[in-house]
C-alpha positions in Angstrom: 104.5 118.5 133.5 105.8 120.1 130.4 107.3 118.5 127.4 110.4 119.0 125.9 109.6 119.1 122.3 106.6 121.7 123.7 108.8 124.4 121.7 109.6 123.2 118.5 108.4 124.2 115.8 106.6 121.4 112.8 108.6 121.5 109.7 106.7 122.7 106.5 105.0 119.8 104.5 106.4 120.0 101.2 105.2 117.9 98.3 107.1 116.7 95.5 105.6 115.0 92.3 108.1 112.2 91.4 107.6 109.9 94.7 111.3 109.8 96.7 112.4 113.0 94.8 113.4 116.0 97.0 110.9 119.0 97.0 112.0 121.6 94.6 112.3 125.3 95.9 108.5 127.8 95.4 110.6 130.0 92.5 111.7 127.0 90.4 108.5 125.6 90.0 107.4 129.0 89.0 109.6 129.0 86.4 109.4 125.7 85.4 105.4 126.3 85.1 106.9 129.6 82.7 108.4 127.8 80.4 106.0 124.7 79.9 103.6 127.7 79.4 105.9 129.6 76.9 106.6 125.8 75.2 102.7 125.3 74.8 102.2 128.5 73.4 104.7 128.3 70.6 103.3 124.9 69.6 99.3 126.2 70.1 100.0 129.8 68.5 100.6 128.8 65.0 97.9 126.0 64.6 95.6 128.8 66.3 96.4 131.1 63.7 96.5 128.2 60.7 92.7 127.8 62.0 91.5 130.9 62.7 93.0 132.0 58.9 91.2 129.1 56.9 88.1 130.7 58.7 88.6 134.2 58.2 86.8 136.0 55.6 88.6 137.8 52.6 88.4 141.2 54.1 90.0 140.3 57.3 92.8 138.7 55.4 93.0 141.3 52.8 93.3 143.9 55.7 95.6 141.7 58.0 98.0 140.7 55.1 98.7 137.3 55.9 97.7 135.1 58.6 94.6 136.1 61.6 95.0 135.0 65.1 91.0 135.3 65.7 88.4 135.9 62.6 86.2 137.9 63.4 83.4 137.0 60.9 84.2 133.4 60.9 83.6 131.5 57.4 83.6 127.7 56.0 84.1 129.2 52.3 87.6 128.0 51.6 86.5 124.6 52.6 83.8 124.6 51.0 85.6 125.9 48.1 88.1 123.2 48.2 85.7 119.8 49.0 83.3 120.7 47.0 85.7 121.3 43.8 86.9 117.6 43.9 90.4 117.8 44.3 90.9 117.9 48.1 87.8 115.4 48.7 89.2 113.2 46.6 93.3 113.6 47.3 91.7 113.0 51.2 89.9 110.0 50.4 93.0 108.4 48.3 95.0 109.3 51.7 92.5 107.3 53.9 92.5 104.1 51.5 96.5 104.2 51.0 97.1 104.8 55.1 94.4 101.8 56.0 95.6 99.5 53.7 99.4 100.1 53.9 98.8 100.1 57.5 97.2 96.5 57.0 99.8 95.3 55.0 102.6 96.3 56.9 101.5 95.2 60.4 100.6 92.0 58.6 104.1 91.5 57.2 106.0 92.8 60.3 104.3 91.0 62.5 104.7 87.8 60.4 108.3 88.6 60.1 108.8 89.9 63.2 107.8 85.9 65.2 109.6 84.2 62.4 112.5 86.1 63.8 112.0 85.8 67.1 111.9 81.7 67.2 115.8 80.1 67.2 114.4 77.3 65.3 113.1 79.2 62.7 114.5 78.4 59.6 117.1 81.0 58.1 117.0 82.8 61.1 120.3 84.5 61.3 120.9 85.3 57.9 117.1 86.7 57.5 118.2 89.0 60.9 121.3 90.0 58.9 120.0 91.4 56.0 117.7 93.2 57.8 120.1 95.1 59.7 121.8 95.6 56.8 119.3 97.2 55.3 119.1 99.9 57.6 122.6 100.2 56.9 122.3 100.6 53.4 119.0 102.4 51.7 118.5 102.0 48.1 118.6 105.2 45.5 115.9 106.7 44.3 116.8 105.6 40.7 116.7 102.0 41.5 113.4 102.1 42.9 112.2 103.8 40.4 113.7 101.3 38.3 112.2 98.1 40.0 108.6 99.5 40.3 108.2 100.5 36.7 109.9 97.0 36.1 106.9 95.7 38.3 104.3 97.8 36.4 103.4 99.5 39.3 103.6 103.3 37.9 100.5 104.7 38.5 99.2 102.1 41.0 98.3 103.1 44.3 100.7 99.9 45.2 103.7 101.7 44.4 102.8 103.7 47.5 102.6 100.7 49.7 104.8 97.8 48.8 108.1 99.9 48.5 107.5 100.7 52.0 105.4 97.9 53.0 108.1 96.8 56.0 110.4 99.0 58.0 113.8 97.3 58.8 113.4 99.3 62.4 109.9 97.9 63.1 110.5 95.1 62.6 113.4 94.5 64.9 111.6 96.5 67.8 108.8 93.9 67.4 110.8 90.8 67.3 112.4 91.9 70.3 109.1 92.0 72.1 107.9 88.8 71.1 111.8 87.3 72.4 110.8 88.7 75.8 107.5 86.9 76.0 107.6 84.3 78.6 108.6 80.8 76.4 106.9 78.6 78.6 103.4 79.6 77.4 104.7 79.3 73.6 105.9 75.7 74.3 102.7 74.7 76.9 100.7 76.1 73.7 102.8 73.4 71.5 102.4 70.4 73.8 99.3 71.2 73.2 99.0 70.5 69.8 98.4 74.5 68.5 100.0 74.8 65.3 102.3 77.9 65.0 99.7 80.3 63.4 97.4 79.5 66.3 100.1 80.5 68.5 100.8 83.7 66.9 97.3 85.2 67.0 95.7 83.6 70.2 99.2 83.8 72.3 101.8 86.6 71.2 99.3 88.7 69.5 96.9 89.4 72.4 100.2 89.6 74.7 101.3 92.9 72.5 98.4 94.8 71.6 100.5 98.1 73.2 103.7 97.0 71.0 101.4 96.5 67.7 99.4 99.5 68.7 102.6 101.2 68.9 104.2 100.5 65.6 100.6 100.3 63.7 100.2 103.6 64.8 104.4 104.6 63.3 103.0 103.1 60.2 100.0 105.1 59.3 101.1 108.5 60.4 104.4 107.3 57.9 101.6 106.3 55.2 99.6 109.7 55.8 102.6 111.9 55.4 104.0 110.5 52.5 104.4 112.6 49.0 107.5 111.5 47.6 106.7 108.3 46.7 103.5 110.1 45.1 105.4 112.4 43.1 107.9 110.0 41.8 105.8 107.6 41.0 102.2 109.0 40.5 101.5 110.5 36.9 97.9 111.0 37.3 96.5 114.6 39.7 93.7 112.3 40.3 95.3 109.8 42.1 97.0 112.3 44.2 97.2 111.6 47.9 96.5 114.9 50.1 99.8 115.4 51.4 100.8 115.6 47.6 98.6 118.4 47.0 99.0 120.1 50.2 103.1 119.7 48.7 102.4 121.2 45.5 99.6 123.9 46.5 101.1 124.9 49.8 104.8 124.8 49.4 104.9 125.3 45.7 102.3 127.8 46.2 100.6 126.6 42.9 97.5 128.3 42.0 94.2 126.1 41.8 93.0 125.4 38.5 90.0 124.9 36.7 87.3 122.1 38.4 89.6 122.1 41.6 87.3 124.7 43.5 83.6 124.2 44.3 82.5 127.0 41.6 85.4 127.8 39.0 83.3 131.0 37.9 83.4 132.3 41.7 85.5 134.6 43.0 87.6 132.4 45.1 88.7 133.0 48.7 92.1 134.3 48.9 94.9 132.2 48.5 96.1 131.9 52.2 93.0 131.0 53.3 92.9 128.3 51.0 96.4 127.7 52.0 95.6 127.2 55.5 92.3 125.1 54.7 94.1 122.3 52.9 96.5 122.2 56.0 94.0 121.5 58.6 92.5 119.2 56.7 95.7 117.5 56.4 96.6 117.5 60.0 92.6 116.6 61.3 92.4 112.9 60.7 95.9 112.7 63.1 94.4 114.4 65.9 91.0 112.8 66.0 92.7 108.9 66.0 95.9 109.8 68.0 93.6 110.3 71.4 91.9 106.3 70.9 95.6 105.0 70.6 97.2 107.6 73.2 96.8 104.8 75.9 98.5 101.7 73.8 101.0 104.7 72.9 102.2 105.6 76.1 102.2 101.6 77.5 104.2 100.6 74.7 106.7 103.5 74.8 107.2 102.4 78.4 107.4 98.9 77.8 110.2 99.7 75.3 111.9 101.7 77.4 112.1 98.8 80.4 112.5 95.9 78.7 115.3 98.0 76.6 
């Protein structure tokens, strides 16, 4: 007895990667493939060659005339030329102390803000909301700050790099809408209870948003570690220079190095570009040794955002 179906042929499994989405065609994966390689290489390329030029040594520069895709002698003298002057070490250290503190600070204050917000029976609630939208609306001069922190003493503080910034109108109202979405019925159990609001905040709505606070702790630092302006309005002093101040004024200004800012002042220095280059991965390392530990909280509370809107 033969069957009828004996004949037919099976259909090709195809796969797709996005579960209930149709199975794209052999050639336009290829070509997607193609240009996420093409995108990955003009991202990789330049860092590649920003690295392989603070290694290279003065000949290969000298004979390239600018930048090296691969040294072939590979060096640490322009870093050790620049940590071991002072200037860098210590511009890198200033960065560290301004970004953990002001990163402190402002998650402190947000967050306080943010559930003061977020409760109707808060007092002030509406008007408090108000202004802060407003203020996103309307951004002070530079003049006027410049104003109110010399009024406040705080010209050649390392404060005037973190209080005038201290709280982001935006971060703020992405937080307070997190904590609205919390379910209320553990807030008010947590009440009946006897907890006192503090005790709420930290043993309840804090542990319930570690990827949210992740998330904007994480806006706040890499704010904090790329900020010169602020340094250059209101810092005086080269020694109390964060690092993205001198990589502003030795980099982009192309300012040559002065004397005690290198290792050895009597030595012939490494050339410029190199030196260039040096300062810039040093500016850029600290990012990409913490951004994998908070990748995880990054990515849940990007998504979070996204579906609770």
């Amino acid at each position: 007895m033969t069957t009828l179906t004996s004949g037919r042929r099976r259909p090709a499994r195809t796969y797709s990667a996005i579960p209930g989405q149709a199975p794209s065609r052999p050639l336009w994966r290829t070509a997607k493939s193609l240009i996420l390689l093409v995108c990955v290489a003009l991202v990789a390329i330049p860092f590649l060659a920003v690295l392989s030029t603070s290694l290279a040594d003065a000949g290969q520069i000298n004979t390239t005339g600018g930048f090296v895709l691969w040294p072939d002698h590979p060096t640490l003298a322009s870093y050790r030329a620049l940590l071991g002057g002072g200037l860098v070490s210590r511009a890198m250290l200033v960065s560290v102390g301004i970004t953990v503190v002001g990163t402190a600070v402002s998650l402190a204050a947000s967050i306080g803000l943010a559930y003061g917000l977020s409760r109707r029976e808060s007092f002030g609630q509406r008007p408090i909301l108000l202004l802060l939208v407003l203020s996103l609306l309307f951004v002070p001069g530079v003049i006027p700050s410049y104003l109110l922190v010399k009024q406040l003493g705080l010209i050649d503080s390392y404060w005037a790099l973190i209080l005038p910034t201290a709280v982001n109108a935006f971060n703020v109202i992405v937080l307070r809408s997190f904590f609205t979405s919390l379910p209320t019925e553990l807030i008010d159990a947590a009440r009946i209870d006897g907890a006192s609001e503090w005790r709420i905040l930290t043993r309840i709505v804090m542990p319930l948003s570690k990827a949210a606070i992740a998330v904007i702790g994480l806006f706040y630092a890499v704010s904090y570690w790329n900020a010169f302006f602020n340094a250059l309005v209101y810092i005086n002093q080269s020694a109390k220079w964060p690092l993205q101040l001198v990589l502003q004024t030795y980099v982009v200004n192309n300012a040559a190095l002065g004397q005690g800012q290198t290792a050895d002042p009597a030595a012939a220095l490494p050339p410029t570009v190199a030196l260039q280059a040096a300062i810039l991965v040093l500016s850029i390392l600290p990012v990409i040794v913490v951004f994998p530990f908070l990748q995880r909280h990054l990515t849940k509370g990007v998504m979070l955002g996204a579906v609770k809107g």
